[in-house]
C-alpha positions as CSV (number, residue, x, y, z in Angstrom):
1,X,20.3,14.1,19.3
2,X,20.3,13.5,16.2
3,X,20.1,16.0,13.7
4,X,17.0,16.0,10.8
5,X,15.3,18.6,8.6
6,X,12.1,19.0,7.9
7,X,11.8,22.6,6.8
8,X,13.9,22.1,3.6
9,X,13.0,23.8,0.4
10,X,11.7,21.9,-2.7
11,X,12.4,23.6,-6.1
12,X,10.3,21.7,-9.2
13,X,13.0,22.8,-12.0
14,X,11.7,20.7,-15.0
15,X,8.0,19.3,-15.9
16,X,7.4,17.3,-18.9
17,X,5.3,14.1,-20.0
18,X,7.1,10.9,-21.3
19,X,5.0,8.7,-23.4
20,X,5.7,5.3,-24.8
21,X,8.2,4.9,-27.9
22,X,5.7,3.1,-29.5
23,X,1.8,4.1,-29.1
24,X,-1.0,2.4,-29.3
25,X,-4.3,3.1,-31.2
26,X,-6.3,4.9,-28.9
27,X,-9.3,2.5,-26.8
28,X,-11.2,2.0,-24.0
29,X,-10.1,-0.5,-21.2
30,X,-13.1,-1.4,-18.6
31,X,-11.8,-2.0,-15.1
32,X,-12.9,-5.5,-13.4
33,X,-15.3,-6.0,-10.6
34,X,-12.6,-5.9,-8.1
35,X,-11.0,-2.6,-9.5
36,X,-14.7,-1.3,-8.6
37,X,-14.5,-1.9,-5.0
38,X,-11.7,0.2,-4.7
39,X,-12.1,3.8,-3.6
40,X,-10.9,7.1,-5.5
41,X,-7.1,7.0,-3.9
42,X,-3.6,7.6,-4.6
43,X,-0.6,5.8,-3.5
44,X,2.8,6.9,-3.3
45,X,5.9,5.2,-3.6
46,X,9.5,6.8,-3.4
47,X,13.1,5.1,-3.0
48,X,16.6,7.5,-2.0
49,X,19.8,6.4,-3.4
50,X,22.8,7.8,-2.6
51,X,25.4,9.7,-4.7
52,X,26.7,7.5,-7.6
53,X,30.7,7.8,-8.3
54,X,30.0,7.4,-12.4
55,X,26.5,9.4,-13.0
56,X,25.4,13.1,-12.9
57,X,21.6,13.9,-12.5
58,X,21.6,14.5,-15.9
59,X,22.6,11.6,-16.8
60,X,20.3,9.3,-14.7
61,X,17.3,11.8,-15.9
62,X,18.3,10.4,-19.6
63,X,18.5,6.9,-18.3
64,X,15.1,7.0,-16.3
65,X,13.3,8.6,-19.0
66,X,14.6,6.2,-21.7
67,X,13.8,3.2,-19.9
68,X,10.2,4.6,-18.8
69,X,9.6,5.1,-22.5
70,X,10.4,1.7,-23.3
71,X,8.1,0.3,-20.1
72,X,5.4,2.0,-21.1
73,X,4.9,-0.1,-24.3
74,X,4.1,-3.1,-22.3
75,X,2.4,-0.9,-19.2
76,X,0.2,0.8,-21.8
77,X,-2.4,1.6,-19.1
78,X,-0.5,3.8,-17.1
79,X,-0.4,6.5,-19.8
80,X,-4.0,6.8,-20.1
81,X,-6.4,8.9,-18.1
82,X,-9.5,7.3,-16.0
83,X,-13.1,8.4,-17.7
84,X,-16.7,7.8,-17.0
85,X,-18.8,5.4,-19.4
86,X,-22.0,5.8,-19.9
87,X,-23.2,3.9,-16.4
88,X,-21.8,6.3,-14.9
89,X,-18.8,3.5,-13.8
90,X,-14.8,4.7,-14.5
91,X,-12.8,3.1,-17.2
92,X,-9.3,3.6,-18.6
93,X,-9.0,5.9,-21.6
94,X,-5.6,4.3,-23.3
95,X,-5.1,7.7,-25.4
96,X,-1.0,7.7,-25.3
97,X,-1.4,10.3,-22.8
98,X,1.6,9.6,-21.2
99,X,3.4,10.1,-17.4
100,X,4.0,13.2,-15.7
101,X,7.7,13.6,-15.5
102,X,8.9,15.9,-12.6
103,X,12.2,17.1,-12.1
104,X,12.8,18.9,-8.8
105,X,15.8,20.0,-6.4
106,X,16.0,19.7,-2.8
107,X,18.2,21.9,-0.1
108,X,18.5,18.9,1.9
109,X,21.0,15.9,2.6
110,X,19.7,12.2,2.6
111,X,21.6,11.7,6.0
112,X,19.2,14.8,7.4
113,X,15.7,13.9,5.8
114,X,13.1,12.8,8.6
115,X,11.9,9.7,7.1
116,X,9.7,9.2,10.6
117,X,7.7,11.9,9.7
118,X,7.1,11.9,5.9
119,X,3.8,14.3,6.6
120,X,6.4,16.8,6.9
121,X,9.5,15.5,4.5
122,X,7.8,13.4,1.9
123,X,4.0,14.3,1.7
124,X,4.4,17.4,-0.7
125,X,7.8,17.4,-1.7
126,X,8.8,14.1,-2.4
127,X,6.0,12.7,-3.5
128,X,4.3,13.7,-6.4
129,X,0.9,15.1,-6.7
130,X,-1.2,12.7,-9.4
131,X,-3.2,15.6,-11.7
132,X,-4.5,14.5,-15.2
133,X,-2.8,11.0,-15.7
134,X,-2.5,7.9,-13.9
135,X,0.8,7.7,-13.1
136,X,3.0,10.5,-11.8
137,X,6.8,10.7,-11.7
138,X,9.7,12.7,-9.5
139,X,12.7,12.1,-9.2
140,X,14.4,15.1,-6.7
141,X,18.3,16.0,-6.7
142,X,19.5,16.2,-3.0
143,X,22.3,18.7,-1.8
144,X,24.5,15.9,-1.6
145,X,24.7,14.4,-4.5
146,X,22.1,11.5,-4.1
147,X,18.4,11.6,-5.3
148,X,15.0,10.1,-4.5
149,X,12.6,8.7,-7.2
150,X,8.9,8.4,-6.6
151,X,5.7,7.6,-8.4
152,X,2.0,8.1,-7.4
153,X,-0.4,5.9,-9.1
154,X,-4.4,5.7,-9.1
155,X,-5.2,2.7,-7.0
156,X,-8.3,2.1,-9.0
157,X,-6.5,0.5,-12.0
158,X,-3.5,-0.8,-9.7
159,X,-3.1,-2.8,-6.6
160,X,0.7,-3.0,-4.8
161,X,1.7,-6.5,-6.6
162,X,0.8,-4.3,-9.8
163,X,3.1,-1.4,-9.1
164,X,5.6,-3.9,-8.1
165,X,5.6,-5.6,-11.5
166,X,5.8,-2.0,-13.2
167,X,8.8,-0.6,-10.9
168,X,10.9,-3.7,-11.7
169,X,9.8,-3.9,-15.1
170,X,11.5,0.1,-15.3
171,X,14.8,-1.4,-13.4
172,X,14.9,-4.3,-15.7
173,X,14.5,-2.0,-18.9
174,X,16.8,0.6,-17.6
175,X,19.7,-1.9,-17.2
176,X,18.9,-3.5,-20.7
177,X,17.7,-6.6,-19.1
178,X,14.5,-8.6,-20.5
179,X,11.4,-8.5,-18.7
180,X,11.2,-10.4,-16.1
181,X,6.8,-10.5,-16.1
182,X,4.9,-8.9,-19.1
183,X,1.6,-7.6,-17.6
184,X,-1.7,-8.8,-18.7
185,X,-4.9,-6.3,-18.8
186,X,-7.2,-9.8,-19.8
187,X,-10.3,-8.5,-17.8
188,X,-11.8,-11.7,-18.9
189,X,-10.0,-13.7,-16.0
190,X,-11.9,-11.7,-13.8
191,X,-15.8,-11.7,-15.4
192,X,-18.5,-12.7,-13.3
193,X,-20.2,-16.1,-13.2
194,X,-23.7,-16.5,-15.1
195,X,-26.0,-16.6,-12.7
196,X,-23.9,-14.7,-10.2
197,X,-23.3,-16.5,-7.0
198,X,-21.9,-15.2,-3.5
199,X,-22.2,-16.2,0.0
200,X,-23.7,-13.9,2.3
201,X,-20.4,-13.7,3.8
202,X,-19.3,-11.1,1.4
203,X,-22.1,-8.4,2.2
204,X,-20.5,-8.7,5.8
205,X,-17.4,-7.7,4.4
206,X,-18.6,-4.8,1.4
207,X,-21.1,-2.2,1.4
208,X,-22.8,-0.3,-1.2
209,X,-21.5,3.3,-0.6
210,X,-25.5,4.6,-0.3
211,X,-26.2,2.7,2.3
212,X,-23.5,4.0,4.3
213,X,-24.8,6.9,7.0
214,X,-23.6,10.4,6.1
215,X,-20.2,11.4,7.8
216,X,-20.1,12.9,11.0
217,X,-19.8,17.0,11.2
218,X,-16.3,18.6,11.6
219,X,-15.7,19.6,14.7
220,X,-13.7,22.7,15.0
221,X,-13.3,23.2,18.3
222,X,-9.3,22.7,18.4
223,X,-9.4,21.0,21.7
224,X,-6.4,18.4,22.6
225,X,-9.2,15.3,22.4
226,X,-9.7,16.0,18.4
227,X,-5.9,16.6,18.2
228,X,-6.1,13.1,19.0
229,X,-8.0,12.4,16.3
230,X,-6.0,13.2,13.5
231,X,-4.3,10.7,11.1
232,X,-0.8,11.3,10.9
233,X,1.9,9.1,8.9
234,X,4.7,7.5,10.8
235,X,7.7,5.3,9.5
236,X,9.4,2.9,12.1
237,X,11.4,-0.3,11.6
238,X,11.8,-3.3,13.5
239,X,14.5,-5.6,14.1
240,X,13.9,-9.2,12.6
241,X,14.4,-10.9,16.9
242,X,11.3,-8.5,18.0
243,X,9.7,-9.7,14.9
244,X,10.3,-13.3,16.0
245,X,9.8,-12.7,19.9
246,X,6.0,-11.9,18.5
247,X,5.5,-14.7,16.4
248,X,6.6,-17.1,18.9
249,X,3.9,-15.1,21.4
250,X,1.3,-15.9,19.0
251,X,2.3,-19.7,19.2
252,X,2.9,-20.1,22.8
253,X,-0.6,-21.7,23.0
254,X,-1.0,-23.5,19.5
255,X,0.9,-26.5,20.6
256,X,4.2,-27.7,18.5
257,X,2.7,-30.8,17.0
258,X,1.0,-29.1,15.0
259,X,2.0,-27.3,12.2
260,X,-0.9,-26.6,10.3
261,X,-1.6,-23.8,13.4
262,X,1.5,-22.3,13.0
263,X,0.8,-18.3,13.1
264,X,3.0,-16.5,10.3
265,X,4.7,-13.1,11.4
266,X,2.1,-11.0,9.7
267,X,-0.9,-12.4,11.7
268,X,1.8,-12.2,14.8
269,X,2.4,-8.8,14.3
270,X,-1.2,-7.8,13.3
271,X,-2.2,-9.4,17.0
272,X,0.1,-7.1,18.3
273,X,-0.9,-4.2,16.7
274,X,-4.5,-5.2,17.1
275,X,-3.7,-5.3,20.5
276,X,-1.7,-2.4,21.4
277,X,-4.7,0.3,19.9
278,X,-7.2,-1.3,21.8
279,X,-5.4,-0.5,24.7
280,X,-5.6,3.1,24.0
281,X,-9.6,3.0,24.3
282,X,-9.7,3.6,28.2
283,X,-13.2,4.8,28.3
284,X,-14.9,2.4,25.9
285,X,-14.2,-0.9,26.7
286,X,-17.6,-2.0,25.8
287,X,-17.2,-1.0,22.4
288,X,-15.7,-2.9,19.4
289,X,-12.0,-2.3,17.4
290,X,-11.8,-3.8,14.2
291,X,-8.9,-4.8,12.0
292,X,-8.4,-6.4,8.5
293,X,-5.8,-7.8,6.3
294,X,-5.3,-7.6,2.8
295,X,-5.2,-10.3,0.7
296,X,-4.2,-11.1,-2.9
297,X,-6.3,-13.3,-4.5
298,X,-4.1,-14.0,-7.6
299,X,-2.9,-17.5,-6.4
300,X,-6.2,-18.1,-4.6
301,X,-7.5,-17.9,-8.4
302,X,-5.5,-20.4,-10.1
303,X,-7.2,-23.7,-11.2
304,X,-4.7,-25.8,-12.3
305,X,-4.5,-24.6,-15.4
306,X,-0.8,-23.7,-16.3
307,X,-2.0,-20.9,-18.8
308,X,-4.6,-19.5,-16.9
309,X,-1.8,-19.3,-13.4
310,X,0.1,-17.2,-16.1
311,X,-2.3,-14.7,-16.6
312,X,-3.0,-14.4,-13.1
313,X,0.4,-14.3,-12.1
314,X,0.8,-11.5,-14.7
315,X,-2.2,-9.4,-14.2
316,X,-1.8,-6.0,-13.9
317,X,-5.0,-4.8,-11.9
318,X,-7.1,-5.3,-8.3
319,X,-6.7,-8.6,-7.2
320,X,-7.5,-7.5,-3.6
321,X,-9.9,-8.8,-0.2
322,X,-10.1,-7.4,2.6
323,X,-11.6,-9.5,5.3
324,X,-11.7,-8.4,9.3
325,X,-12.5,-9.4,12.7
326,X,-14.5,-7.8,15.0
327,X,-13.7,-7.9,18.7
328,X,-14.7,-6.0,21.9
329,X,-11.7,-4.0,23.2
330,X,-12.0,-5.2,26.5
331,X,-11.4,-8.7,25.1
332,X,-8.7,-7.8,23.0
333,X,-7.3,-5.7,26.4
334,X,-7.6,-9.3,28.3
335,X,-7.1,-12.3,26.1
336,X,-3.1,-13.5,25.1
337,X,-1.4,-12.6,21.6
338,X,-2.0,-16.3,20.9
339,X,-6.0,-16.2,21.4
340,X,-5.9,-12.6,19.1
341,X,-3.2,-14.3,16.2
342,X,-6.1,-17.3,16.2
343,X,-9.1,-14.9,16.1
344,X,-7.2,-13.3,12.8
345,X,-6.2,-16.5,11.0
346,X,-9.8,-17.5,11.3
347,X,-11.3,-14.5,9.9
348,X,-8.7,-14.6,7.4
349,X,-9.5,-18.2,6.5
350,X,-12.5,-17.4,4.8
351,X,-11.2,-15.1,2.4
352,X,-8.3,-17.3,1.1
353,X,-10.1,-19.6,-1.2
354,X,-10.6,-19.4,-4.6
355,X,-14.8,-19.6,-3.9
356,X,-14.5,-16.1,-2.2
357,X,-13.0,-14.6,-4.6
358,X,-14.8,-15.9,-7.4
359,X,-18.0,-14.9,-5.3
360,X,-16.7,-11.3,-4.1
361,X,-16.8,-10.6,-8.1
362,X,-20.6,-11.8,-8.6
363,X,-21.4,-9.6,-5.9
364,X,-20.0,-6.8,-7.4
365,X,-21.7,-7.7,-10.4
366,X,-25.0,-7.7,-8.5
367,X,-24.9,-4.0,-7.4
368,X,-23.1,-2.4,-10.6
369,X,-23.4,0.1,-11.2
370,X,-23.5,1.0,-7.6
371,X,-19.9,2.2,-6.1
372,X,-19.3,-0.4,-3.4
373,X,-16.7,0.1,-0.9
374,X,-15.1,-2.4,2.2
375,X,-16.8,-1.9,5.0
376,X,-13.6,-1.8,6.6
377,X,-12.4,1.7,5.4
378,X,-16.2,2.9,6.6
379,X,-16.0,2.0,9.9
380,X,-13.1,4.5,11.0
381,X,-16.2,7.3,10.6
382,X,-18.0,6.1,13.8
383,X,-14.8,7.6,16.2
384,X,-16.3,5.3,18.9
385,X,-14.9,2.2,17.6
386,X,-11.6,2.1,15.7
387,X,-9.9,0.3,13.2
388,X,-7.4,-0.4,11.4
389,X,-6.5,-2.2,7.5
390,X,-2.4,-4.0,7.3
391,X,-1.1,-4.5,3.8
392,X,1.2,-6.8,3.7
393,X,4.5,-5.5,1.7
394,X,6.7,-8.1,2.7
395,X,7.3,-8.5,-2.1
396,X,8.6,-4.7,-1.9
397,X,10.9,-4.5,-4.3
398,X,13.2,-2.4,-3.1
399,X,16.6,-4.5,-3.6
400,X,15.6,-4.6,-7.2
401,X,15.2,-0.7,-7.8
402,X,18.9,-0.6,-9.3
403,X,18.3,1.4,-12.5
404,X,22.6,1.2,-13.3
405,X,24.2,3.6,-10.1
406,X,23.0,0.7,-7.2
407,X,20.6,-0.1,-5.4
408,X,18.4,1.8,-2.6
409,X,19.6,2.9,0.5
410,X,15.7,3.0,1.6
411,X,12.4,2.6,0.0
412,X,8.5,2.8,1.5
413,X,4.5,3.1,0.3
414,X,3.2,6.7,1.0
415,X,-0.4,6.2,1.8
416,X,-2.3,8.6,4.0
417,X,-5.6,7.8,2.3
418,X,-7.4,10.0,4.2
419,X,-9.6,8.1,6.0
420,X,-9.8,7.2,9.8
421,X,-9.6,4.1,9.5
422,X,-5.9,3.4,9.9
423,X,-3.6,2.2,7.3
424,X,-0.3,-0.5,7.7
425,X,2.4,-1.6,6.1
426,X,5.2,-4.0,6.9
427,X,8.0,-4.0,4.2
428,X,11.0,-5.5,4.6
429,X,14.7,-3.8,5.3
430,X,16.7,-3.0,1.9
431,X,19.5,-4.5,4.4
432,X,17.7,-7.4,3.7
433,X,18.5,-9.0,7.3
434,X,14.7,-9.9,8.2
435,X,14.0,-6.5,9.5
436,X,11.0,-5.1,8.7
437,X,10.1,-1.0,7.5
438,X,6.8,-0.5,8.5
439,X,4.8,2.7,7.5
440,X,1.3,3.2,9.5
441,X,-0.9,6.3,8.6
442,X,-3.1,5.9,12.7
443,X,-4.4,8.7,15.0
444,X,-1.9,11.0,16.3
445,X,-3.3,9.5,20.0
446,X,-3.0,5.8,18.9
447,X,0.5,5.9,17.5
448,X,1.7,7.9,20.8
449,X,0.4,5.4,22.6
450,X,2.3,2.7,20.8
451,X,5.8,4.6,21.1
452,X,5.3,4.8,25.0
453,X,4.2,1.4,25.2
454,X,6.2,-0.8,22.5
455,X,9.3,1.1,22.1
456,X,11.3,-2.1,22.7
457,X,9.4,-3.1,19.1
458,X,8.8,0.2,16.8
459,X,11.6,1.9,16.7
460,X,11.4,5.5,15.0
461,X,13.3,5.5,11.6
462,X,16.5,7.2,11.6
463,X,19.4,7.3,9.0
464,X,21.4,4.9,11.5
465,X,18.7,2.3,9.9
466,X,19.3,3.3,6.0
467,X,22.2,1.7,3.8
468,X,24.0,4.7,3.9
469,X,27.5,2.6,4.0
């Protein structure tokens, strides 16, 4: 068996904050409508190289913190701190705060850490905790030599394309190289039509947070049912043929003239997945299991207008749907992958236009300043019917995390949000082969179910899987 450690020690030996090299005059940036519908969460993000033959930590500390200085100019957001105006509605303080800079060292080997389990090797130790600021930065010095570097970031004033753009941005700086995308904080790409105008659509999709039924009490009884219940974060990867063995599943009915019906391996594997916890719900067959899909609406935005695509393409904010589908579990228990990949690419249909979009942000505008929220992260509350949100991470950057000593042997999201709705993401290998890394923050009873019954697919994540050579 192989050998992993979870109960290694984490000492923090250094705390400071880096600021930009050149601040700005201190202002207030309003978030859009879309940063609005986004509830009060971090994310974490953390990447493990291995021991460099021509840097000490030291060394890479000066590097990392140079470079983050220089970022920060163009990132100036990140080094403010999120306020209330006088709606009552959060908005970014730009007061050259700056970024929590950690320094830690850990009594543990990269070969040995238990990636499969970050509750107990990342969450805590890894992973930085986000306090005043809305960005937070660790990077931890492993027994042997190499070193893991993570961020946490407010996901109010940030979506995943966002923190992409800023962890490349870092890279690129760090290695002296121009930036590849300046960010963009023009809210005014994102202001609401006058009259506002939505299709009812969207108040199937998003709920104002008061009209949502008050949570359910905590049971604390300790039996083996509620340890069931318990969200717990697992990391597994899957190799790129299981990847393709679902996506030809999920077009085994579609018919190969047709093209235009082709399923892509997201929607495969979300069938699959959508599949697999329904098949957990023994006793409730009657009741429903819902899943959504993020989606970025940055391209969906773009009008033709070659300046305008810039600014979307650039901007550094919420950009984010997330439609779902609705099904009875005992017709997602019954019906092929290829009817369940069709039910998702039609639900997804309707949020992949620019109208939707465009219409989700008048309907923010229509209940501010009332906190709105997807109805998909609410409906995880109600224990009788799951459900479940997949992100789609497949623009990780992790080949491009080389700040000068190479690049990752492994990189992930950290996101237990906390809810019960469950959280996924597929990201692809840092081998780059087509395999995919996928983290998923489910039930402890749903993702035991899917180890018994698709280990042939999800594979836990050992160091055999990292680019350790």
């Amino acid at each position: 068996m192989m050998h992993v450690k979870r109960d290694f020690e984490v000492k923090l030996s250094k705390n400071e904050v880096v600021a930009p090299v050149l601040p700005m005059q201190e202002n207030r940036m309003p978030l859009s409508n879309l940063d609005l519908l986004l509830p009060l969460v971090d994310v974490g993000v953390f990447f493990c190289y291995k021991k460099p033959e021509n840097f000490t930590f030291e060394s890479m500390m000066v590097v990392l913190k140079k470079a983050l200085a220089q970022t920060l100019v163009s990132y100036y957001a990140f080094v403010g701190e999120l306020v209330k105006n006088e709606a009552g509605e959060p908005e970014i303080l730009c007061n050259n705060r700056g970024v929590d800079f950690v320094e830690a060292l850990a009594d543990v080997e990269i070969k040995d850490l238990d990636l499969y389990n970050p509750d107990a090797t990342v969450e805590g130790k890894l992973v930085p905790k986000r306090k005043k600021g809305l960005l937070a930065i660790q990077a931890t010095q492993l027994k042997c030599g190499g070193m893991v570097v993570a961020c946490t970031f407010s996901h109010q004033m940030a979506d995943a394309y966002s923190a992409n753009m800023f962890l490349v941005s870092w890279a690129e700086m760090a290695l002296s190289k121009p930036l590849t995308q300046i960010p963009s904080f023009c809210r005014s790409i994102l202001f609401p039509r006058r009259p506002t105008i939505y299709d009812v659509s969207v108040d199937n999709m998003y709920v104002p947070i008061s009209a949502l039924p008050p949570p359910p009490e905590a049971n604390d009884q300790g039996s083996d049912a509620d340890d069931d219940q318990i969200a717990i974060s697992r990391i597994y990867y899957i190799k790129s043929d299981r990847i393709n063995d679902l996506q030809l599943s999920a077009n085994a009915d579609n018919g190969s003239s047709s093209s235009k019906r082709k399923r892509t391996k997201l929607e495969a594997f979300s069938a699959f997945l959508w599949k697999m916890i329904a098949a957990g719900e023994f006793n409730r067959t009657d009741k429903f299991c819902r899943l959504g899909i993020v989606v970025d609406g940055r391209t969906r935005l773009i009008n033709g207008d070659e300046n305008q695509a810039k600014l979307i393409e650039t901007y550094f904010g919420n950009v984010l749907s997330i439609p779902f589908g609705e099904k009875k579990i005992e017709e997602l228990k019954e019906r092929p992958l290829s009817w369940i990949a069709n039910e998702i690419h039609e639900f997804l249909e309707s949020a992949v236009t620019k109208e939707h979009f465009l219409g989700l942000i008048d309907w923010v505008e229509a209940h501010r300043p009332e906190p709105c929220l997807a109805k998909i992260y609410c409906s995880g509350a109600n224990e009788e019917e799951p459900a479940v949100v997949v992100s789609s991470g497949q623009h990780f950057p992790v080949k491009k995390m080389n700040f000068g000593w190479g690049e990752p042997c492994f990189g992930s999201y950290h996101f237990p949000w906390g809810g019960k709705s469950g959280y996924v993401m597929p990201m692809p290998s840092p081998k780059g082969n087509g395999d995919w890394i996928v983290y998923m923050h489910l039930l402890k009873g749903q993702l035991e179910l899917i180890e018994t019954n698709a280990a042939n697919v999800f594979s836990p994540l050992t160091c055999q899987y990292l680019c350790l050579d």
